[in-house]
C-alpha positions in Angstrom: 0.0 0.0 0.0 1.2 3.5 -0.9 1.4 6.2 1.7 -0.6 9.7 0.3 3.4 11.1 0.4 4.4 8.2 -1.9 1.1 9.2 -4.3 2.0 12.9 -4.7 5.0 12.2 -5.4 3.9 9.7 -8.5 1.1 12.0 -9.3 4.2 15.3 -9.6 6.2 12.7 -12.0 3.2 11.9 -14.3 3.0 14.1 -17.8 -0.6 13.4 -17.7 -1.8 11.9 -14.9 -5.5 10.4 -15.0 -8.6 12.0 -13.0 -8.6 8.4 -11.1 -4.9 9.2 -9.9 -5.2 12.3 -9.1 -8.3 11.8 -6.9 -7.0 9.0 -5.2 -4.2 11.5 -4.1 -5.9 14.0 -3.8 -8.8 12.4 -0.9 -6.4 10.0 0.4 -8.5 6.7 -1.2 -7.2 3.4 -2.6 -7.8 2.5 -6.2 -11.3 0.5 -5.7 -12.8 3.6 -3.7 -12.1 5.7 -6.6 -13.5 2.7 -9.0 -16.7 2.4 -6.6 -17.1 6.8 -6.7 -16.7 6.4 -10.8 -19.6 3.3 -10.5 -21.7 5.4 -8.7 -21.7 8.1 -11.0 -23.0 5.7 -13.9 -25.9 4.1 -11.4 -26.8 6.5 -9.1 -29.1 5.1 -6.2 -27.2 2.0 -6.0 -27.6 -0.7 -3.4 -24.4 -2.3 -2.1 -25.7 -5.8 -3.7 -25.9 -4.1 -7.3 -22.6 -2.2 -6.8 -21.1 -5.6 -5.7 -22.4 -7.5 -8.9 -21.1 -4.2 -11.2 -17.8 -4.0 -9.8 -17.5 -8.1 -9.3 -16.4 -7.4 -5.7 -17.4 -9.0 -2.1 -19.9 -7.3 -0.9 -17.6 -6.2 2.3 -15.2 -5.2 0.3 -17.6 -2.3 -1.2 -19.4 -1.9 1.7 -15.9 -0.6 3.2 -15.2 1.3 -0.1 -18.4 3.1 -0.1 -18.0 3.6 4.0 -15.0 5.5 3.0 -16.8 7.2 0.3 -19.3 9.1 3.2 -16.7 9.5 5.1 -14.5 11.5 2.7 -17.8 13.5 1.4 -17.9 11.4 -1.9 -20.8 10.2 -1.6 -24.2 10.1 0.0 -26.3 7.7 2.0 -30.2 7.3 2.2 -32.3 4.6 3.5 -34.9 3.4 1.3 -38.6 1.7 2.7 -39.3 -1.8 1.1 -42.4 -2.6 0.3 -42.3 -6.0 1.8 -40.7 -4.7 4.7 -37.7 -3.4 6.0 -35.6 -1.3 4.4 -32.0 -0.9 2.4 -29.5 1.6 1.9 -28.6 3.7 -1.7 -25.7 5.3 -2.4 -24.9 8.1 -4.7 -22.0 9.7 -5.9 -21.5 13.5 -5.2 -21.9 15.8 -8.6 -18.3 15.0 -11.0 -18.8 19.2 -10.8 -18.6 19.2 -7.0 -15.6 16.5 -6.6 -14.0 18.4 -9.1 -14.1 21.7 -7.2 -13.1 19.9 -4.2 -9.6 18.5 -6.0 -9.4 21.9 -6.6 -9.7 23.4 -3.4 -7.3 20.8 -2.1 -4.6 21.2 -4.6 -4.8 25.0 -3.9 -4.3 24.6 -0.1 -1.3 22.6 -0.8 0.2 25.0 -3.0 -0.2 27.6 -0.6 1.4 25.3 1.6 4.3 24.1 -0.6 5.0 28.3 -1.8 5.1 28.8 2.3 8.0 26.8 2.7 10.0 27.9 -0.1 9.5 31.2 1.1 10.7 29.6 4.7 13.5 28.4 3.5 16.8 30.5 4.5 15.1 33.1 6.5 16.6 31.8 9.7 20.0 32.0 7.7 
């Protein structure tokens, strides 16, 4: 597993990195969270039994992905009545437009961050 230094630095080397890359850098998520956010987008409203079957993934496995998903603001959970009784969860992905402003908000905070230690540098010299 690579640490979210590691992934900066790969995403830094890339001449074109992909959008897939660069999120998981961006929100600190492994490669099948970012597949999982990209499913959601296609099938909003999705169960984790359908998501499962789509991705051909255990079930825990995308029930952790999409936990992560909430967690990091990707996505959205709502609890749906059955008719028969009971009731299961959906999940859908946050707007491509609103993720998007989010990598951009992050990648601007760590600019500001990188451009404050340059400036830093040698002023104790």
């Amino acid at each position: 597993m690579t640490t979210p230094d590691e992934r900066m630095e790969e995403l830094m080397l890339a001449d074109e990195p992909e959008f897939q890359h660069v999120m998981e850098c961006v929100f600190d998520v492994q490669s099948h969270e970012s597949r999982t956010y990209l499913a959601l987008l296609d099938v909003p409203g999705s169960t984790i039994a359908e998501l499962a079957e789509d991705l051909d993934r255990d079930r825990s496995n995308v029930n952790r992905s999409l936990t992560t998903l909430v967690e990091k603001g990707l996505a959205e959970r709502e609890r749906r009545l059955l008719d028969t009784g009971g009731y299961v969860y959906q999940y859908t992905a946050v707007s491509l437009p609103v993720a998007r402003e989010r990598m951009h908000e992050a990648v601007e905070e760590w600019s500001t961050q990188v451009h404050e230690r340059i400036d830093e540098f040698g002023s104790s010299r």
